[in-house]
PDB file with one MODEL, atoms N, CA, C and O in Angstrom:
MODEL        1
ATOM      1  N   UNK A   1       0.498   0.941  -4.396  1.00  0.00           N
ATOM      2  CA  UNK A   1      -0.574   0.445  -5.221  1.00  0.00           C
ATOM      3  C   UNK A   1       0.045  -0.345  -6.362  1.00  0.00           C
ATOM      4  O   UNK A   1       1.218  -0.135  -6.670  1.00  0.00           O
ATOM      5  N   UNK A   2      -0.701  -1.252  -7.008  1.00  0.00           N
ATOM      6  CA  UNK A   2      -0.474  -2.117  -8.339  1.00  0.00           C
ATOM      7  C   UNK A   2      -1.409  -2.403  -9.066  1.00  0.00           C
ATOM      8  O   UNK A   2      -2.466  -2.967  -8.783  1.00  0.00           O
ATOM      9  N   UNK A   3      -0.958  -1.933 -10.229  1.00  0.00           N
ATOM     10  CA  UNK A   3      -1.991  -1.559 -11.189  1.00  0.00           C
ATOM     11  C   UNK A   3      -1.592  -2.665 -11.936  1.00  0.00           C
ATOM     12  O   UNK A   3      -0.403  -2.914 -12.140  1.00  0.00           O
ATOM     13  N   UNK A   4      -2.729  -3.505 -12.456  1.00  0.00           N
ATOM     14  CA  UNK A   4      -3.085  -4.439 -13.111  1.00  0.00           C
ATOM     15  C   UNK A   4      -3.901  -3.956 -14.171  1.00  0.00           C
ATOM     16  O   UNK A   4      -4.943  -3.343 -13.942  1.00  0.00           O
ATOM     17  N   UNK A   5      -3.332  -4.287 -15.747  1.00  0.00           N
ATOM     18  CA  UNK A   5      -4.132  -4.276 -16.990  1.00  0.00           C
ATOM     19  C   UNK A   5      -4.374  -5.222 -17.558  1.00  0.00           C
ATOM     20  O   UNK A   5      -3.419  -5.964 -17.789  1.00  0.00           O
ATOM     21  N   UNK A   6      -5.759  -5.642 -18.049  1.00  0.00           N
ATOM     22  CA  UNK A   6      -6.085  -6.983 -18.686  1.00  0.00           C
ATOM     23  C   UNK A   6      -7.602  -6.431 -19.194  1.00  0.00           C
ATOM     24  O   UNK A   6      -8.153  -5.433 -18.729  1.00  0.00           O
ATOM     25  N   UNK A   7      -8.091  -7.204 -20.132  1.00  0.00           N
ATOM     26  CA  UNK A   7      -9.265  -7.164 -20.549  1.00  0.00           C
ATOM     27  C   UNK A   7     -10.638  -7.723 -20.081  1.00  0.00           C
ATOM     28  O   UNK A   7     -10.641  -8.851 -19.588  1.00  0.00           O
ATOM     29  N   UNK A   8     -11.945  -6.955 -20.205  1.00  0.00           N
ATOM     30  CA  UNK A   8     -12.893  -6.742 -19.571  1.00  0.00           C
ATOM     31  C   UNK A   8     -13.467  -8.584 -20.856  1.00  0.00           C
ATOM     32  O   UNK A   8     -12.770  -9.202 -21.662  1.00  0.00           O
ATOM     33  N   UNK A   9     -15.174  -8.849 -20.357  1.00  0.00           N
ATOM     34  CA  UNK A   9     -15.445  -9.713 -20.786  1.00  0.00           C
ATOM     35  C   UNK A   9     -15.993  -9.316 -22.498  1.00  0.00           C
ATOM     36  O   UNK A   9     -16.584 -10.016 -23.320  1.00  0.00           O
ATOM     37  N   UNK A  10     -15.525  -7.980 -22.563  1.00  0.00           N
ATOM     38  CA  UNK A  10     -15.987  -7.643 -24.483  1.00  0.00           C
ATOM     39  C   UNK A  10     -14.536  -7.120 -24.782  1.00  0.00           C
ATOM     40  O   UNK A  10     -14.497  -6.400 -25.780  1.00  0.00           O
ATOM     41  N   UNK A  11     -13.364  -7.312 -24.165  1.00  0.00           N
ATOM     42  CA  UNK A  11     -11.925  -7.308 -24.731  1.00  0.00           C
ATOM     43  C   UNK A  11     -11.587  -5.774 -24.753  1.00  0.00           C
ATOM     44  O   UNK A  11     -10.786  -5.390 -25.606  1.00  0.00           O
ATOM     45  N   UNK A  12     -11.968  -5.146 -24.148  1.00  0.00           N
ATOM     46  CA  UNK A  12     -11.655  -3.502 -23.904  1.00  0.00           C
ATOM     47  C   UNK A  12     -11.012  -3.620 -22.588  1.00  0.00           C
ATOM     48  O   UNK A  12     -11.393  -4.075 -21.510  1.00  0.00           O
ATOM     49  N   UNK A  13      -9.702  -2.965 -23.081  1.00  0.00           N
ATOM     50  CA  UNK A  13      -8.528  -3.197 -21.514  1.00  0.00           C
ATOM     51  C   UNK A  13      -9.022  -2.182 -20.722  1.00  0.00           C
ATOM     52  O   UNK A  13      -9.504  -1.094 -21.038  1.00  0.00           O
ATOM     53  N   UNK A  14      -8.819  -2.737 -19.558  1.00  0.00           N
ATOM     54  CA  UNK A  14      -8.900  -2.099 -17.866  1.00  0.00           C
ATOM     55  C   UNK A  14      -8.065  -2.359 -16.808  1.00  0.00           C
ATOM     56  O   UNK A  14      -7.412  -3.333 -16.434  1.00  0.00           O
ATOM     57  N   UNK A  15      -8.287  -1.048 -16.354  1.00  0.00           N
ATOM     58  CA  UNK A  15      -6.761  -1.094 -15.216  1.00  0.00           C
ATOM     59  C   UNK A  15      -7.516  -0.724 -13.932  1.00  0.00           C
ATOM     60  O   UNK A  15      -8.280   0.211 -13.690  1.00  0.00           O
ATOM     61  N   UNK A  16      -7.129  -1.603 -13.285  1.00  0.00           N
ATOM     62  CA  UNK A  16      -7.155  -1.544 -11.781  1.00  0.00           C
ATOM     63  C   UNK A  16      -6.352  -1.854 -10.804  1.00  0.00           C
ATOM     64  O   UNK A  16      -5.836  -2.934 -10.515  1.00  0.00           O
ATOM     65  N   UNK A  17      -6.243  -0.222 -10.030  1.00  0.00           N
ATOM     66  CA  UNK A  17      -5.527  -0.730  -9.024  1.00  0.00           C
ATOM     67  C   UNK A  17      -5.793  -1.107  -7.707  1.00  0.00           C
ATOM     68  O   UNK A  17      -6.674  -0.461  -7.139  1.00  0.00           O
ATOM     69  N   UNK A  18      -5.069  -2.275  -6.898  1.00  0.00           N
ATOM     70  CA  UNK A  18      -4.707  -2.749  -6.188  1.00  0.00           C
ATOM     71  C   UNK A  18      -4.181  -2.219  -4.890  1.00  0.00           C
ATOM     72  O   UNK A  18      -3.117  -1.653  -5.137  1.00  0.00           O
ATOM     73  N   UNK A  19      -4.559  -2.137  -3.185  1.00  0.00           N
ATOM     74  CA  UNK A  19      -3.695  -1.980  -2.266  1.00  0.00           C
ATOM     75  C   UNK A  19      -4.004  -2.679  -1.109  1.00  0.00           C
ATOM     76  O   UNK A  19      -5.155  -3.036  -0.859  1.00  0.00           O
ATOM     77  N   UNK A  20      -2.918  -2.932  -0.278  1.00  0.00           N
ATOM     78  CA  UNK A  20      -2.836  -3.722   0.618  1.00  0.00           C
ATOM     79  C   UNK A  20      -2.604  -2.690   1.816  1.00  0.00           C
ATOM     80  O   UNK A  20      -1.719  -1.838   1.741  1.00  0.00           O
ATOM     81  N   UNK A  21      -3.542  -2.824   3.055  1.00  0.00           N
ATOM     82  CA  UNK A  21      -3.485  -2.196   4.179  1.00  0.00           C
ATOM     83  C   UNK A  21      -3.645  -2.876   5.625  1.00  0.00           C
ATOM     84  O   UNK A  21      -4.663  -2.740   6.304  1.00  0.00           O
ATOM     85  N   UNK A  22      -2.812  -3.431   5.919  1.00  0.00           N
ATOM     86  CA  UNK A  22      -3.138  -3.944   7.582  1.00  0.00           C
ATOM     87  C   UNK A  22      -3.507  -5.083   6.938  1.00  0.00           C
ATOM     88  O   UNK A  22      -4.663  -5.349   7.267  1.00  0.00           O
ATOM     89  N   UNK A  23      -2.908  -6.168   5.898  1.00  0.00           N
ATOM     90  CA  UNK A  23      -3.731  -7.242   5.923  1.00  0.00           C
ATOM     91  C   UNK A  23      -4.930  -7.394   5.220  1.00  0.00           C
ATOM     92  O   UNK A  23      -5.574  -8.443   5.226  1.00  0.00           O
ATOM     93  N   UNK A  24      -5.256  -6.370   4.606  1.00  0.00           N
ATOM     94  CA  UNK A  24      -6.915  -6.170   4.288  1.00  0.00           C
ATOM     95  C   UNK A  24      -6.369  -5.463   2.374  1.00  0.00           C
ATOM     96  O   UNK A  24      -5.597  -4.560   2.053  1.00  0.00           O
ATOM     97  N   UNK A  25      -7.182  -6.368   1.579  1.00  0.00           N
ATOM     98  CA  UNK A  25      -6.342  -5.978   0.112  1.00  0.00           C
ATOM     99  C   UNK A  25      -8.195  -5.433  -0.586  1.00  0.00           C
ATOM    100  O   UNK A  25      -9.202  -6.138  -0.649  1.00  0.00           O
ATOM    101  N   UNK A  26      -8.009  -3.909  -1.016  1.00  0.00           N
ATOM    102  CA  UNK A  26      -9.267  -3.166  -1.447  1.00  0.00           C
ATOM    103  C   UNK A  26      -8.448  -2.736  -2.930  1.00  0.00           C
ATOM    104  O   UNK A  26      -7.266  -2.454  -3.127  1.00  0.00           O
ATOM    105  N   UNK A  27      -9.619  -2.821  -3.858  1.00  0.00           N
ATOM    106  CA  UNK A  27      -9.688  -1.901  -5.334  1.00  0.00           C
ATOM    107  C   UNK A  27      -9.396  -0.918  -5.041  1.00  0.00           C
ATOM    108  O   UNK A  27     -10.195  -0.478  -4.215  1.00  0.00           O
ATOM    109  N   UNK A  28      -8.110   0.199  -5.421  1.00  0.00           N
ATOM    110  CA  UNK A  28      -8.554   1.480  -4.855  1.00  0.00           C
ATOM    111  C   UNK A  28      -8.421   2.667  -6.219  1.00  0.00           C
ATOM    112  O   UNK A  28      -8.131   3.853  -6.057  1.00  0.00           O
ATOM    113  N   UNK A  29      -8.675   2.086  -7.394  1.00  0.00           N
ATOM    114  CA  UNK A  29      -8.880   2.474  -8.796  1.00  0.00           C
ATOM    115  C   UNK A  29      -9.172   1.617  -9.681  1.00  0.00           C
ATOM    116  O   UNK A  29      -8.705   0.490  -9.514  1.00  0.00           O
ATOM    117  N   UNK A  30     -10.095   1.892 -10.986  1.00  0.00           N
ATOM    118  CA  UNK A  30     -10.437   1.048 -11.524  1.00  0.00           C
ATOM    119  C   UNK A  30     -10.809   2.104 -12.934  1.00  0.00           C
ATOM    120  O   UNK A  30     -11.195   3.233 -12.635  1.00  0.00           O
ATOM    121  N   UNK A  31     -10.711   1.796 -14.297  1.00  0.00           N
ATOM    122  CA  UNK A  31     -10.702   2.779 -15.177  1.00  0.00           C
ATOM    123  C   UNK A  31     -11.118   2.015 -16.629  1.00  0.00           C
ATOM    124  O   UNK A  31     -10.448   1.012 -16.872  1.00  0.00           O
ATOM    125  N   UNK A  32     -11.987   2.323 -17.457  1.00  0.00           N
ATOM    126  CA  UNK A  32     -12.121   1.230 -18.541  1.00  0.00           C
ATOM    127  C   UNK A  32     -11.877   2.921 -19.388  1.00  0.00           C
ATOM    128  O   UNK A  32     -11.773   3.926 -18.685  1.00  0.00           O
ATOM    129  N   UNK A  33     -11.822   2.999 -20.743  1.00  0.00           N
ATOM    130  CA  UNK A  33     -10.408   2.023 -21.226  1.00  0.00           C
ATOM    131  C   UNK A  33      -9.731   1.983 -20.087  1.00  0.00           C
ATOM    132  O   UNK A  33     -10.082   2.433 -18.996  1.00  0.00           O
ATOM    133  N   UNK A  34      -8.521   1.305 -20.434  1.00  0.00           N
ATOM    134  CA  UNK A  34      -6.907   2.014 -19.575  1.00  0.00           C
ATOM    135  C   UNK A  34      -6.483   3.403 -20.235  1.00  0.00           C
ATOM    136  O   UNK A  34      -6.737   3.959 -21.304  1.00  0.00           O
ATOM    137  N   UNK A  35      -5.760   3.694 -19.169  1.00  0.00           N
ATOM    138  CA  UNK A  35      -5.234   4.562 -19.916  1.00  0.00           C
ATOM    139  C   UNK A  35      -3.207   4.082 -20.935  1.00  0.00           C
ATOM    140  O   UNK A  35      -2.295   3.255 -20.930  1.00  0.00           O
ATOM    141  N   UNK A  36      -3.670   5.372 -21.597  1.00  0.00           N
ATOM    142  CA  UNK A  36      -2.306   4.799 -22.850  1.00  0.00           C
ATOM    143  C   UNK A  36      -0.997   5.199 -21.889  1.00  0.00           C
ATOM    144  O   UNK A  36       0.006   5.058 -22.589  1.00  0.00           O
ATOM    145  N   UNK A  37      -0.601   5.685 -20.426  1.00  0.00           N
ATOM    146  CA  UNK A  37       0.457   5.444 -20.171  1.00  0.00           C
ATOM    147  C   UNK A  37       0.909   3.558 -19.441  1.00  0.00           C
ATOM    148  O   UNK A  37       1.995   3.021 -19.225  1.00  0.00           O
ATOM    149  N   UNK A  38      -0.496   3.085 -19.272  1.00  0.00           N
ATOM    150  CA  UNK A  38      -0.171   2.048 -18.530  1.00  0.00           C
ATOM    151  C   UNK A  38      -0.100   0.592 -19.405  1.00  0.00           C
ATOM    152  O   UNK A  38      -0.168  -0.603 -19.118  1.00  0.00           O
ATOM    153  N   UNK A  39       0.118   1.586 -20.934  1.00  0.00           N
ATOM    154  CA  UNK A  39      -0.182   0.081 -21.939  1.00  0.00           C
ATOM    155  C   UNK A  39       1.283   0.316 -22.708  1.00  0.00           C
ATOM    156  O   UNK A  39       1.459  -0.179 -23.821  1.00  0.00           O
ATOM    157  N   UNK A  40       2.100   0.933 -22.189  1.00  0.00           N
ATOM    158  CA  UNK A  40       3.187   0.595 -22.782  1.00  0.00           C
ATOM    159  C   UNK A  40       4.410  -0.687 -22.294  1.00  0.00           C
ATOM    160  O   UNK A  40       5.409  -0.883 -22.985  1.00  0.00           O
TER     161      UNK A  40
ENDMDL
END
C-alpha cells in the first residue's frame, strides 16, 4: 500500500491509501485528519 498525504478542499490533511492488484489500482484507506505518524 501507499499512503498519500495532502489536503482536502478546506486544507485539513488526509491520507489515503493506495493499492495495486492484478492491474486494477482501489482506495483501500482513507482518514481525515491524517494521522500524526504519517505527517512527520
Amino acid at each position: 500500500m501507499t499512503m498519500f498525504i495532502g489536503p482536502d478542499e478546506i486544507g485539513t490533511l488526509v491520507e489515503v491509501g493506495v493499492i495495486e492488484w492484478h492491474g486494477v489500482i482501489a482506495i483501500a484507506h482513507a482518514m481525515r485528519p491524517a494521522r500524526t505518524k504519517y505527517l512527520r
